[in-house]
N, C-alpha and C positions, 0 to 999 in steps of 0.2 A: 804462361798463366796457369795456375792451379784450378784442378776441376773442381774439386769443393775446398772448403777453408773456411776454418775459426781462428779468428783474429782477435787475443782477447776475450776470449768469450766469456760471460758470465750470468750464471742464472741460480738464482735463490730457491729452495725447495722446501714448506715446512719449515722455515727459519734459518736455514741452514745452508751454507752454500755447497750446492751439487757442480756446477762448473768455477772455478774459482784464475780466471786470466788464463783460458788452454788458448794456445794455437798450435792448430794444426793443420795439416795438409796434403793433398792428396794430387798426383797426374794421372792424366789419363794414361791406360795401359799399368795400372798402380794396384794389387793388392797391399793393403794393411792392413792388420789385426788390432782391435783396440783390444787391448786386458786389462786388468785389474781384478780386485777383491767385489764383491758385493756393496752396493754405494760408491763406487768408486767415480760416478759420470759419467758410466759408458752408453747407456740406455740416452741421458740426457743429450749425450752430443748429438748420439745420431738423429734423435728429434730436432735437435735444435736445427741439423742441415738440411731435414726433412720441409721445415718450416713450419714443425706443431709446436713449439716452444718460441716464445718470445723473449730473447736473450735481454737482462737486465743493463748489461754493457758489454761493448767489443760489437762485431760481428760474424755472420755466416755470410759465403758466398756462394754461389753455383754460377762457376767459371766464368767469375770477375763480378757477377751481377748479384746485390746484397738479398737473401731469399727473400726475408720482409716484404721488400716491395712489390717481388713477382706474383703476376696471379696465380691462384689456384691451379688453373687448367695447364700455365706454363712450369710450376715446379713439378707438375704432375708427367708433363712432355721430358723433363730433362733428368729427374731423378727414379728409380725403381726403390720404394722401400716396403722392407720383410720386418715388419713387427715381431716383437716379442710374443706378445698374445697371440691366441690362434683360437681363438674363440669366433666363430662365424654366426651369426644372429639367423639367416634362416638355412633350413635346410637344401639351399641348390645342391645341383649336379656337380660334380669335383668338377666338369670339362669348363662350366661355366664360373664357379669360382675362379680357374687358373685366368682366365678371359678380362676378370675385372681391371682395370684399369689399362688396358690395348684396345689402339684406336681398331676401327674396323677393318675390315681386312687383316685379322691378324689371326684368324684361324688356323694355318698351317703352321704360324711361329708357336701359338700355344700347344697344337698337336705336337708337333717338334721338342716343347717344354717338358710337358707332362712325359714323353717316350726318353727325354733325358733324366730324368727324376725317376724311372720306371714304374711309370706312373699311369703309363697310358691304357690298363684294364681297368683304373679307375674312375673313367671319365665320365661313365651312366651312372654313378651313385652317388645316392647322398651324401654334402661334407659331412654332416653332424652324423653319418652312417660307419663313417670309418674309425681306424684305430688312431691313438695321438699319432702315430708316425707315418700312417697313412694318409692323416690329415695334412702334416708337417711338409710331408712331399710336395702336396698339390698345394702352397699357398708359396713355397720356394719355386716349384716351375711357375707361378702366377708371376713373381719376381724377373724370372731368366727371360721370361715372355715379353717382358716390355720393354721395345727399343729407346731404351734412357740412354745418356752417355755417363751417369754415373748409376751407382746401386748402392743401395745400407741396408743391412741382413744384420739384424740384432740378436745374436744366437740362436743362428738358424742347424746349429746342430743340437740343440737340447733336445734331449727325451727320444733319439735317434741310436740306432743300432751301430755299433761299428761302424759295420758295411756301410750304412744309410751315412753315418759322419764322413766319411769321406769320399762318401760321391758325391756328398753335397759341395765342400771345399773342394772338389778336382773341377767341377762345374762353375765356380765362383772364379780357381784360377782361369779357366777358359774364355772367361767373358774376360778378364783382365787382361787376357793375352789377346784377343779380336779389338780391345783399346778402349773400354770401358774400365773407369777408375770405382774402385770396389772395397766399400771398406766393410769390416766385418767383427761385429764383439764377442770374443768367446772367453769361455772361462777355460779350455783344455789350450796351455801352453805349448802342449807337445804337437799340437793341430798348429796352431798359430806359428811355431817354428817350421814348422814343416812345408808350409805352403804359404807365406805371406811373404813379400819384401821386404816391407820393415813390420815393426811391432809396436808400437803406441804406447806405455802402460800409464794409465791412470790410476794415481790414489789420492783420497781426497779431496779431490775435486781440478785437481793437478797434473801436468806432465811430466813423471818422473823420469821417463826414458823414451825416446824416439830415435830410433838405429833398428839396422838389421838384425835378423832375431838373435845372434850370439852375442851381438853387444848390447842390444833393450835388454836379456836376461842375465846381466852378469852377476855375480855373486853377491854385493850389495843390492843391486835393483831385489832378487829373490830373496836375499834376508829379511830386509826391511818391508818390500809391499806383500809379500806371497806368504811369508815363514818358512819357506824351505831351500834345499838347495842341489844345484846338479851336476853331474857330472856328462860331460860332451862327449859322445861317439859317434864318431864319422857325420859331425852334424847334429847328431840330434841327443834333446837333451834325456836324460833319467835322473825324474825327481824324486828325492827323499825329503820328510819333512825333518826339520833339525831336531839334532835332537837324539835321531834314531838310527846314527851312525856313530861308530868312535872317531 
């Protein structure tokens, strides 16, 4: 049985279809990368498996059970989701931000969060005190802190240093490897190839490609949804946009 799943799925946005028939799917023990271009549905999925989105037709699942119908508190138990926004409304403590949604007793896993995010000299400050990637860290260990069996991290390396990008994704694969199914929307391919099992890519509102990262990016998939194209070294790709090669 798959930990989460769009079956179908479809959701109209603004007149316009943002999901348009995706299925998709996810096991436990699973990193994926969803990509695409900007509008592409990626944002939309992960709401919709979240269960902020009320899909028009099809459905979502969390491991066989349709979101829709679960309560509040039980999609809340089974799923960890990392918004896009990172906007916090009042100024708590980072310690207590990471805290929000873990059940009690979870003070050591959030300590343990924050000291993986390297995050843990920030736990006496204001969120609204910090820099965007200081912010970034603590709202991603708020994520890793809550024992879900799935996770969605909707570009949780945006506005992130290097360094900070990939300790973010090395943290993301480690929950996938302890068997937590993890799926994750980035716009940087070269992150997505690097550290996902398969790759997702949506354009459209559609699934152009689902395979592991050298067959989701082959030469078509990158002409037609990215514009550009790569060449493969020992694994990983280097993109040129077309064009800008003979």
């Amino acid at each position: 049985m798959s930990a989460l799943a769009l079956i179908g799925a479809r959701v109209s946005l603004g007149g316009r279809p943002a999901l348009d028939g995706v299925d998709l799917s996810l096991r436990a023990g699973e990193l994926v990368a969803l990509c695409g271009p900007n509008g592409a549905g990626k944002s939309t999925a992960i709401r919709a498996l979240a269960g902020l989105i009320r899909l028009d037709g099809g459905e979502a699942r969390l491991g066989g059970d349709v979101v829709i119908g679960l309560p509040a508190a039980e999609r809340a138990r089974r799923v960890a989701y990392l918004a896009q926004e990172r906007t916090v409304a009042w100024n708590l403590k980072a310690a207590d931000v990471a805290a929000l949604g873990s059940p009690p007793g979870s003070g050591p896993r959030v300590v343990a969060a924050l000291a993986e995010m390297q995050a843990g000299a920030l736990a006496d400050r204001g969120i609204n005190d910090l820099s965007g990637g200081e912010r970034a860290r603590v709202l991603i260990a708020r994520a890793l802190a809550q024992p879900a069996s799935a996770l969605l991290a909707d570009e949780p390396t945006a506005g992130l240093d290097p360094d900070g990008q990939l300790l973010v994704m090395d943290r993301l694969a480690s929950r996938a490897t302890a068997g937590q199914a993890v799926l994750v929307s980035l716009h940087d391919l070269d992150l997505a190839a690097r550290f996902a099992h398969r790759i997702v890519v949506l354009h459209d509102g559609r699934v152009r490609a689902d395979a592991a990262p050298r067959q989701a990016l082959d030469d078509k998939v990158l002409a037609a949804v990215f514009g550009v194209r790569a060449d493969w070294i020992d694994g990983r790709p280097r993109f040129d946009r077309l064009g800008l090669r003979a």
